[in-house]
N, C-alpha and C positions, 0 to 999 in steps of 0.2 A: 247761529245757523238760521237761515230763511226757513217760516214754519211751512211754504210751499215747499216742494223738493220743485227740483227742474226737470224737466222731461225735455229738455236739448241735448242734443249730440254732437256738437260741435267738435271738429278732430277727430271724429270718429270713422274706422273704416268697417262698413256693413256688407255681407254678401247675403243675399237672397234666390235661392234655390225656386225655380219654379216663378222668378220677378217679373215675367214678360207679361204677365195675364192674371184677371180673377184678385184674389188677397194678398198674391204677394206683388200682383202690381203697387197695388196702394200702401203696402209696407214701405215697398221701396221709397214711393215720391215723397211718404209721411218721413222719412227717415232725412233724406235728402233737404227738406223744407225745414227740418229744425237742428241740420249744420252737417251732417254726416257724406262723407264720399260713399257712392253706390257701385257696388259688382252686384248685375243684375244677369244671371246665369238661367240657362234654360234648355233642353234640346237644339231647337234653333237659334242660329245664331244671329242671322239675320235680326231674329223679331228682338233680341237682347241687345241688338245696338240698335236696332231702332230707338226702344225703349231706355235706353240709356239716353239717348241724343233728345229724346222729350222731355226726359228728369233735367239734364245741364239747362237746357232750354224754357223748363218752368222755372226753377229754383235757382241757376248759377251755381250749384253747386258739379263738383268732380261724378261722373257716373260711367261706365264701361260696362258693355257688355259681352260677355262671354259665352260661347257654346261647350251644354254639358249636358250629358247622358246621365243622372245620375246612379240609371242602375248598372252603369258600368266602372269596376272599381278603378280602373286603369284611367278613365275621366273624372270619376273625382280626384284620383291622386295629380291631373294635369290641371284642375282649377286650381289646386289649390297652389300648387308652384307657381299657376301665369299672376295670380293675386300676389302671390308675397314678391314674387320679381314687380310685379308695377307698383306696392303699395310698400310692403316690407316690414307689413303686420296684418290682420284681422284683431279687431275688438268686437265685432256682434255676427255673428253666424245664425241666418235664419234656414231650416230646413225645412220650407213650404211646400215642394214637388213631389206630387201625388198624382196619383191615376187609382180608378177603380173601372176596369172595363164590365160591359153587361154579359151575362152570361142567361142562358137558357135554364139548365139546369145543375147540380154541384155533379153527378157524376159524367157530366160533361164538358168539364175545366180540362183543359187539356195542360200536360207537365209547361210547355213553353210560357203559356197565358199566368199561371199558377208562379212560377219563378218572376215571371215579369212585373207580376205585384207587389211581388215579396221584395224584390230589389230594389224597385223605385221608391215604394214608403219603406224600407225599413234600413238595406243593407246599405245604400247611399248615405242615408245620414248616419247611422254609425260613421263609415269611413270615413266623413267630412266631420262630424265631432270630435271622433278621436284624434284627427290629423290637426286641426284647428285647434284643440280643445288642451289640449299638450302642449302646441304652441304660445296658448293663451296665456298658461300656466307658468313656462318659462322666463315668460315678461310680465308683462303686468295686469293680467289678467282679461276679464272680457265677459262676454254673455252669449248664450246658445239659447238658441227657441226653436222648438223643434213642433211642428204646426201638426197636430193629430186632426181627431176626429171624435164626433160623439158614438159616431160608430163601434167605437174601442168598445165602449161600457153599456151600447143598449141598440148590437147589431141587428141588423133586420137578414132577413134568408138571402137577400140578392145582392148581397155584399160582403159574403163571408172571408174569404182571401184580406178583402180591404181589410175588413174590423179585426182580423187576427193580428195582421202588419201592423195597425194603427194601437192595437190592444202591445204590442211588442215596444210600440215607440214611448208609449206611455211608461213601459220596467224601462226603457232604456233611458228616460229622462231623471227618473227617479236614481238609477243608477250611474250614471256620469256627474248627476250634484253631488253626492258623496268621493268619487274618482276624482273629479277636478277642484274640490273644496278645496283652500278658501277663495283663491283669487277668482275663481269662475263661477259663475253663475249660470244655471241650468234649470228653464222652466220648461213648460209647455201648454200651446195653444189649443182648445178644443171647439171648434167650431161647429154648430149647427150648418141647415140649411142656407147658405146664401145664394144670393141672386148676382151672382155672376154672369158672365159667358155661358160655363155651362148650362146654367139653370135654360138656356133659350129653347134645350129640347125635351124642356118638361112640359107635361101635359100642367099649363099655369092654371086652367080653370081646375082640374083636378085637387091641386096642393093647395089652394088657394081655401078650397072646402077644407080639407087636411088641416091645416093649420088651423084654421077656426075652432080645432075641436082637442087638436093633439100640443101647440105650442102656445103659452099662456102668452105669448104678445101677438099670437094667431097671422105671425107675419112671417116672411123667409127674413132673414139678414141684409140690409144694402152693406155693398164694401168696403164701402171709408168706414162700417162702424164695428170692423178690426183692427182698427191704428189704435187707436186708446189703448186695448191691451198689449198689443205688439210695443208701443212706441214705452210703454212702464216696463215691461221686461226688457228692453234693448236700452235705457237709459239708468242712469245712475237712481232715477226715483225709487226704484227695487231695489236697491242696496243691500237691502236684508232679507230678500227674496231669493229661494233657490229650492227646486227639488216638488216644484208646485204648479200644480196644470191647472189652467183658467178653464172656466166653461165660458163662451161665448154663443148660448142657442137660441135665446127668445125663452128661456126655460122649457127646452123640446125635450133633454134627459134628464127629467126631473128624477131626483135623488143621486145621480148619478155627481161625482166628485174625483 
């Protein structure tokens, strides 16, 4: 055996949840560049074939995009039929689509806002796991990465909804490794701060202090530098990896695991 593992995908078919924008854009084209067909899924659909037509377009490889609500159970059970009717498998299921909207105050979450969060980070990717994840099982197996938050394990007041969702997806990662053992593999992503899209409506000179004091690499994250982790959990190089959430923060939750 090669004492490198290979971090190619080649023949592989990846869906990514929330792949129009932000980390799971760069999952996706990281995935697509080292050989893998892309179902790049999103709310809008539009912005998902765009983005699929950019991935064929860098890379050459197969990429499609699809419109998906994922807080709606009835939309995820129709990705995951338009995927196996065009591909007629999944092997990497990434559950990146999240929302945390702002709220004023907690007793002022209203029940719609409240479900809305809970659905998007949590009850979608259950559905697409289990649905996937079962599938995976029956053939020959695959990998699930389910994209949390450091929020899970070291919530601040103005994100509580999010970090309960994301604290849920974290038992849920841990338990679907166990449920889909041995063929499946089941991690999960923990991201700090990145500088994405949404970062454009942060106060930059505020965080910018923040960081300096509170994230030992005193920086936010750029987003190509979550392919490294994503691209080892969706390829064969984790082979013996399952039931294990990375931290990816600049070390922002420190102690936190």
């Amino acid at each position: 055996m090669p004492v490198t593992p290979s971090f190619r995908m080649d023949n592989k078919i990846a869906v990514v949840t929330g792949g129009s924008r932000g980390l799971g854009r760069e999952m996706a084209f990281a995935f697509a560049e080292n050989g893998a067909s892309v179902v790049v899924a999103s709310r809008k659909a539009e912005s998902c074939r765009e983005t699929a037509a950019e991935i064929t377009a860098a890379t050459g490889a197969r990429a499609i995009g699809v419109g998906c609500h994922v807080g709606s159970w009835t939309d995820c059970d129709r990705l995951v039929e338009t995927v196996l009717e065009e591909f007629g498998r999944v092997d990497v299921l990434v559950n990146n689509a999240g929302m945390s909207p702002l709220y004023d105050r907690l007793s002022g979450i209203s029940e719609e806002l409240y479900d809305k969060v809970l659905d998007v980070n949590l009850k979608g990717p259950f559905r697409l796991a289990s649905l996937l994840g079962e599938r995976m099982a029956e053939g020959d197996g695959g990998a699930i990465i389910n994209v949390s938050s450091t929020g899970a394990v070291a919530p601040r007041g103005d994100i509580v909804p999010y970090a309960m969702a994301k604290a849920g997806l974290n038992a849920m990662t841990l338990g679907l490794a166990r449920a889909f053992a041995p063929t499946v593999r089941v991690n999960g992503i923990m991201p700090g701060p990145f500088l994405t899209d949404i970062s454009h409506a942060w106060d930059m000179e505020a965080f910018n202090e923040r960081a300096r004091t509170s994230i030992p690499l005193q920086r936010g994250g750029e987003p190509n530098e979550i392919v490294g982790a994503a691209l080892y959990l969706a390829s064969d190089a984790s082979s013996y990896t399952t039931g294990t959430i990375i931290k990816v923060d600049g070390g922002s939750a420190y102690g936190a695991h």
